[in-house]
C-alpha positions as CSV (number, residue, x, y, z in Angstrom):
1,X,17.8,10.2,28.8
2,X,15.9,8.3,25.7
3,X,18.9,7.9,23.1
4,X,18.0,8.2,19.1
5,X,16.3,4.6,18.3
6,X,13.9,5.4,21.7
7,X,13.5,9.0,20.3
8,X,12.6,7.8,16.9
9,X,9.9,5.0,18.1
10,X,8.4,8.1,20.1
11,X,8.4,10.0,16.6
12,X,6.6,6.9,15.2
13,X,3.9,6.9,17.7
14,X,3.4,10.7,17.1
15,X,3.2,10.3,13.2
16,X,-0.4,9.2,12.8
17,X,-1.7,12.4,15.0
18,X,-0.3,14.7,12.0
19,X,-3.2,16.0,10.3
20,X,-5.5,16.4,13.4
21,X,-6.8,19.5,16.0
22,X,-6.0,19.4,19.3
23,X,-9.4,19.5,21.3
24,X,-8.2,19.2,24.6
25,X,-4.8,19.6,26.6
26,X,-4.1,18.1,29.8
27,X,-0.6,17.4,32.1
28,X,1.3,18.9,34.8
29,X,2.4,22.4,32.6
30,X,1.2,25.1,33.6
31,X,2.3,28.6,30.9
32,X,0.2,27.2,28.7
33,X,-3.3,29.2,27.4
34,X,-4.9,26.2,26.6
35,X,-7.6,28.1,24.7
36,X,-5.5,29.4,22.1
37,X,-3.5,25.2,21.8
38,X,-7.2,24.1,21.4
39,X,-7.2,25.8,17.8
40,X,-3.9,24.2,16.7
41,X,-4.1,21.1,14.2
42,X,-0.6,19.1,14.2
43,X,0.7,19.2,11.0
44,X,4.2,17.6,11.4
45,X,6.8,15.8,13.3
46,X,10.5,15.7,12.6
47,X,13.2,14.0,14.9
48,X,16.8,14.6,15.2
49,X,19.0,12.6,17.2
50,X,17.4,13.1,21.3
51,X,15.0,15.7,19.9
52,X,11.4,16.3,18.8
53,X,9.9,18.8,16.9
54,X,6.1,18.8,16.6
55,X,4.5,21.9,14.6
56,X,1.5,23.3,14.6
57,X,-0.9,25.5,12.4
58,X,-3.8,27.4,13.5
59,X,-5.4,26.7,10.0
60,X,-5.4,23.2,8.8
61,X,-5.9,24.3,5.3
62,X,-3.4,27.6,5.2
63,X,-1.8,27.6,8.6
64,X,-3.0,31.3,8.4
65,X,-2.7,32.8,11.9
66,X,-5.3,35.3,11.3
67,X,-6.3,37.1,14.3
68,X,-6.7,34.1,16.7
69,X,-3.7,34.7,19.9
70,X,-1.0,32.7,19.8
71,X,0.1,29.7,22.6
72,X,1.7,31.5,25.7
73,X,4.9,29.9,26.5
74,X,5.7,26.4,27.8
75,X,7.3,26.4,31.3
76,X,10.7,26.0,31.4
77,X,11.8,23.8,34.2
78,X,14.9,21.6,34.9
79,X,14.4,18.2,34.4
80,X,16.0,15.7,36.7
81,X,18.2,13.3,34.9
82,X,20.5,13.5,32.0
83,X,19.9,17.4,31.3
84,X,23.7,18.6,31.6
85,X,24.6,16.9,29.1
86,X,25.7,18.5,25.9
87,X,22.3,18.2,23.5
88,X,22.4,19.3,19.6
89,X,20.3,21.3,18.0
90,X,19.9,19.9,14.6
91,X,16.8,17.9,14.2
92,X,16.4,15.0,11.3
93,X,13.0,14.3,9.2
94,X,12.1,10.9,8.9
95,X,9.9,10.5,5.9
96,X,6.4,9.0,6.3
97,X,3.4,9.6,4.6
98,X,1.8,11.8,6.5
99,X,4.3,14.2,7.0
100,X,4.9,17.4,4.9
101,X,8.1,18.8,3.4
102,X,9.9,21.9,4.6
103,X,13.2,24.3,3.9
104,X,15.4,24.3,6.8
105,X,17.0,27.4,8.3
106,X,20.1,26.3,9.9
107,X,22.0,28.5,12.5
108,X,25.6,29.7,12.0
109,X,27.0,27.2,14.3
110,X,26.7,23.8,16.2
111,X,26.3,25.2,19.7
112,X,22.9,23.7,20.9
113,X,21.8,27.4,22.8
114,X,21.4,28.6,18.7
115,X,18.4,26.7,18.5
116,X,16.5,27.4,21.5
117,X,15.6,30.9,21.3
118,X,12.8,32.2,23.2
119,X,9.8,30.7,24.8
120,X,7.4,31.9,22.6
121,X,6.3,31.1,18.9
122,X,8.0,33.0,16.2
123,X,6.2,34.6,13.6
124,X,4.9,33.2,10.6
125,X,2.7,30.1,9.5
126,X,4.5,27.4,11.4
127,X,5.1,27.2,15.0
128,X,7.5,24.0,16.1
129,X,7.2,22.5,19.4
130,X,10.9,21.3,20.5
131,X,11.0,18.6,22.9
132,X,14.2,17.3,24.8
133,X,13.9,14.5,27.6
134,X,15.1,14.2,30.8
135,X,16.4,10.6,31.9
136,X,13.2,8.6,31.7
137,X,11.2,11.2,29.4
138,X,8.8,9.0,27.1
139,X,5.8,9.8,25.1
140,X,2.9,7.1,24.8
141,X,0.2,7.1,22.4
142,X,-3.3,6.2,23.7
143,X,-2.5,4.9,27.2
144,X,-0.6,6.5,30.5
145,X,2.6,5.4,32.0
146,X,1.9,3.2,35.4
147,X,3.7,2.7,38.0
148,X,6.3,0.0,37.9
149,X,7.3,-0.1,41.3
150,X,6.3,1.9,45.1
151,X,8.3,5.3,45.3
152,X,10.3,5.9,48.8
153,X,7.2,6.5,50.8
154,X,5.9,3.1,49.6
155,X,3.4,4.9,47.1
156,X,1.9,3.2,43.5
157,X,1.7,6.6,42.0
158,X,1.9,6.5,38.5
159,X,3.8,9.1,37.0
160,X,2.1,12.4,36.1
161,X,2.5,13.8,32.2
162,X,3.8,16.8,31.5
163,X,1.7,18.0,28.9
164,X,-1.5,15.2,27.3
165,X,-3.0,16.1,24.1
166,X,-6.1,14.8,23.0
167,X,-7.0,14.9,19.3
168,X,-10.0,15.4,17.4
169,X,-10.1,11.9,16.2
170,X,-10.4,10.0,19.8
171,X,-6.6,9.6,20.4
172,X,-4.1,11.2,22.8
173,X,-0.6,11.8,23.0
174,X,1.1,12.2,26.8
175,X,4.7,13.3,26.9
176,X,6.7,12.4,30.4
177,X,9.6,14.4,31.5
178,X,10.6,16.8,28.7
179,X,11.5,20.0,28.3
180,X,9.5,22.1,25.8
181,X,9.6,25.3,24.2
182,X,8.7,26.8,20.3
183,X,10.4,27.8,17.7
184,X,10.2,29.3,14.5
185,X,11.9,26.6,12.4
186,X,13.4,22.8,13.4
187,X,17.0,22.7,12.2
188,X,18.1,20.4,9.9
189,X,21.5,18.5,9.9
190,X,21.1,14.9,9.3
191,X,25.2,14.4,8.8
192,X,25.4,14.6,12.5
193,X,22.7,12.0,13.4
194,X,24.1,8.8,14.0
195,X,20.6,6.8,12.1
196,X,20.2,9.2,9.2
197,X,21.0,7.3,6.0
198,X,23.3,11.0,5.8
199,X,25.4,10.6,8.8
200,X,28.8,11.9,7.6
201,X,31.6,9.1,8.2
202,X,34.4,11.6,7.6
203,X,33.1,14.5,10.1
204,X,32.8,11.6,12.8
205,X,36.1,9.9,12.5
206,X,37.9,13.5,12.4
207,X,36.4,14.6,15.5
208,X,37.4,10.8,17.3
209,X,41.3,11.1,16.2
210,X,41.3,14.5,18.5
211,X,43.6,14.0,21.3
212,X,41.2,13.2,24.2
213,X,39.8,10.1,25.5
214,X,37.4,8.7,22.9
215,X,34.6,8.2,25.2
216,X,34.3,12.1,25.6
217,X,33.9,12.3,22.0
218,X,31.4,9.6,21.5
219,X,28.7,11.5,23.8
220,X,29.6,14.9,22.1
221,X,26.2,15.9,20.3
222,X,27.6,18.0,17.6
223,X,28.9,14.7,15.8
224,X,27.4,11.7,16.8
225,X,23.8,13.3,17.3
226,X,21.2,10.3,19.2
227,X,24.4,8.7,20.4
228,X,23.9,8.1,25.0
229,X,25.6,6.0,27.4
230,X,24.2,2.8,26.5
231,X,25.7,2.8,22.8
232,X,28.9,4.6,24.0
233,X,29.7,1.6,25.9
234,X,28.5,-0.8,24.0
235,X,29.9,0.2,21.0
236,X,33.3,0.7,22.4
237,X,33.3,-3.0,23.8
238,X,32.7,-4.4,20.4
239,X,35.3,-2.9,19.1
240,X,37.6,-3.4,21.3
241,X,38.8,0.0,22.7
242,X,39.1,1.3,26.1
243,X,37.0,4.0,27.0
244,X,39.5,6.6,27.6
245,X,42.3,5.3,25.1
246,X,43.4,8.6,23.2
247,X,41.6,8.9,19.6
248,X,44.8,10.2,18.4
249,X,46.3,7.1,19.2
250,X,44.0,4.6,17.4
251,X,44.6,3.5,13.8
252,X,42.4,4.4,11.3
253,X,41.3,0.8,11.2
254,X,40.6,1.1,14.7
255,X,38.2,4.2,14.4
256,X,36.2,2.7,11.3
257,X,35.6,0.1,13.3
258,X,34.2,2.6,16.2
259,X,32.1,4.1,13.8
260,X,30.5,1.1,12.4
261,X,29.8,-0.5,15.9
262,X,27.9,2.7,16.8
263,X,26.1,2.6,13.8
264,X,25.1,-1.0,13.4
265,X,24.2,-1.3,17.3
266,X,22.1,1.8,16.9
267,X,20.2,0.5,13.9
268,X,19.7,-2.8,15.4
269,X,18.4,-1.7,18.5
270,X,16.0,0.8,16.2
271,X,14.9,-2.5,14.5
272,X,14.2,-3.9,17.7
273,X,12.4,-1.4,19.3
274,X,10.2,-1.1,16.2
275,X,9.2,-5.2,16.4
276,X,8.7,-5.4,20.2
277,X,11.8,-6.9,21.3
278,X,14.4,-5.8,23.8
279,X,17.8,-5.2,23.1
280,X,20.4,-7.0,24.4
281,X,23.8,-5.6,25.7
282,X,27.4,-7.1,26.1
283,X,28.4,-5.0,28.8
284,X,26.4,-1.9,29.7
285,X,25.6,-2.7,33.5
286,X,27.2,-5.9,33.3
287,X,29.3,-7.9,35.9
288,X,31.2,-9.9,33.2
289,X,31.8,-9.1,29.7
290,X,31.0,-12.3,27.1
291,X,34.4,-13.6,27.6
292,X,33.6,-13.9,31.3
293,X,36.0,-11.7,32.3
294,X,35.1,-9.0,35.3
295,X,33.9,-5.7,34.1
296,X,35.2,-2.4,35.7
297,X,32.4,0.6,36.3
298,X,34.1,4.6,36.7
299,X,32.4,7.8,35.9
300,X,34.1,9.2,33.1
301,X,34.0,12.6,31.7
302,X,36.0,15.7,30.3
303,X,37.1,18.1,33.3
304,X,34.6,20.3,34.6
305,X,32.4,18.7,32.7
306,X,29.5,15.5,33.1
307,X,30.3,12.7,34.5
308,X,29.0,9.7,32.6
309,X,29.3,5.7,34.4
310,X,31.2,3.3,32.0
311,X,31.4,-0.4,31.6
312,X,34.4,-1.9,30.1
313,X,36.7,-4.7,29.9
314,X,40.6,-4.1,30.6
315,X,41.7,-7.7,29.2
316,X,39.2,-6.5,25.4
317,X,39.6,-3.4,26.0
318,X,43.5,-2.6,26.6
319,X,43.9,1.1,27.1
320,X,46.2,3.0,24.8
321,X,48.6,3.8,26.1
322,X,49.3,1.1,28.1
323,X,51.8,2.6,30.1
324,X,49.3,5.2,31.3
325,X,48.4,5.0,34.7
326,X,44.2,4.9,35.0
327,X,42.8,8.1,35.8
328,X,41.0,8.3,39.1
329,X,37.1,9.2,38.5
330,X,34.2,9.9,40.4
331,X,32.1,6.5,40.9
């Protein structure tokens, strides 16, 4: 699925619709009284880590709900991909113009199922619009997604959007394989999202010296929030760690240097997303690390849990310890 810097270019397409009524709807959903949606202006965006929230007033000046009915709820279908991974809840705002302050309510916990709630809007003046991705979700702004390549019956079909929004002022959004569903209130906790300027350093290194492979941890939502497969393993090669080396083995030194590979990686390929370019990786999908060594692919994950593919190196990446024998995973 989309990792944070794909989710946050999505939330930077999205930002200059805030402020206008939706006049038509379109895609394959099909709960949706698209009537009431019709009288909805957007009013603002937040992202956290894999997640969008969108929300929506029925009164651009008040948000006043009055007497007008309220959207029916957004199916709720299984996406194919990356949905049994663990996902977080929190959501981050990123500032711009054009969006509008709010007080978060944050659940008791971290568990992800606090924040989903029903299907149906909440009472009150704001109704939020939570969207999670499946593995090649997207949103585009003004255009559709085409067709890259024949599907198995030798078909050019381009893919079909799960929900289109067209706006007042000429443009429309179209969202591809999500998941969607509304919500009273986004939550806020920015500590856990690996590009907030608030990420919490402490909270992410305690939670990698636990006593389990440090490549479960890395994927684990609840502290490294926007973090997916392709920084994982990227930011494990550059610092030199084997992917299922105990993170109550590493030094200190060693998990600093964890952290700040999955931050600086993440920011850069933000950066780079934002200009245009592609980014480049050292050894996700890769035959040969830099060094030109051969790179080893296993499915890694915690038991009875997700298996994820990994890439490393075992001559940059010695596993800790070294006497261990390497676990037999699912490829």
């Amino acid at each position: 699925m989309p990792e944070g810097p794909s989710v946050r270019k999505f939330h930077h397409l999205i930002s200059p619709f805030v402020g206008q009524q939706v006049v038509k709807i379109g895609g394959s959903i099909k709960k949706l009284n698209s009537a009431a949606f019709q009288s909805l202006w957007l009013q603002d965006t937040q992202v956290h880590g894999k997640e969008l929230f969108l929300r929506f007033d029925l009164d651009e000046e008040t948000g006043s709900p009055g007497n007008n009915p309220l959207p029916e709820p957004l199916e709720k279908k299984e996406e194919a991909g990356d949905q049994k991974q663990t996902f977080g809840c929190d959501s981050q705002k990123i500032s711009d113009q054009s969006s509008r302050s709010l007080n978060p309510v944050v659940p008791s916990g971290d568990n992800g199922s606090e924040c989903l709630g029903g299907d149906s809007p909440a009472g009150g003046t704001e109704r939020w619009l939570q969207v999670r991705f499946g593995l090649f979700g997207s949103v585009r702004a003004n255009e559709f997604s085409r067709a890259k390549k024949p599907n198995k019956r030798g078909d050019w079909k381009d893919p079909i959007p799960r929900l289109v929004l067209h706006f007042g002022g000429g443009g429309f959004l179209a969202f591809y394989n999500c998941q969607m569903s509304w919500h009273s209130s986004p939550v806020l906790r920015p500590t856990s999202d690996i590009l907030s300027e608030k990420f919490h350093r402490g909270r992410a290194l305690e939670a990698l010296g636990q006593e389990q492979p440090v490549c479960y941890t890395l994927l684990d939502q609840r502290y490294f929030s926007g973090l997916g497969n392709i920084i994982k393993n990227e930011a494990l090669y550059r610092a030199g760690i084997h992917p299922l080396s105990l993170g109550s083995l590493l030094s200190p030194p060693q998990l600093e240097i964890l952290v700040d590979q999955v931050v600086e990686f993440s920011a850069h390929w933000l950066q780079g997303k934002m200009q245009g370019t592609q980014q480049h990786t050292e050894i996700y999908q890769k035959e040969q690390c830099p060094a030109g060594h051969q790179v080893m692919k296993e499915a890694f994950g915690p038991p009875g849990g997700f298996q994820r593919l990994t890439w490393w190196c075992p001559q940059c990446q010695p596993r800790l310890p070294p006497d261990e024998p390497e676990q037999v995973q699912l490829s």
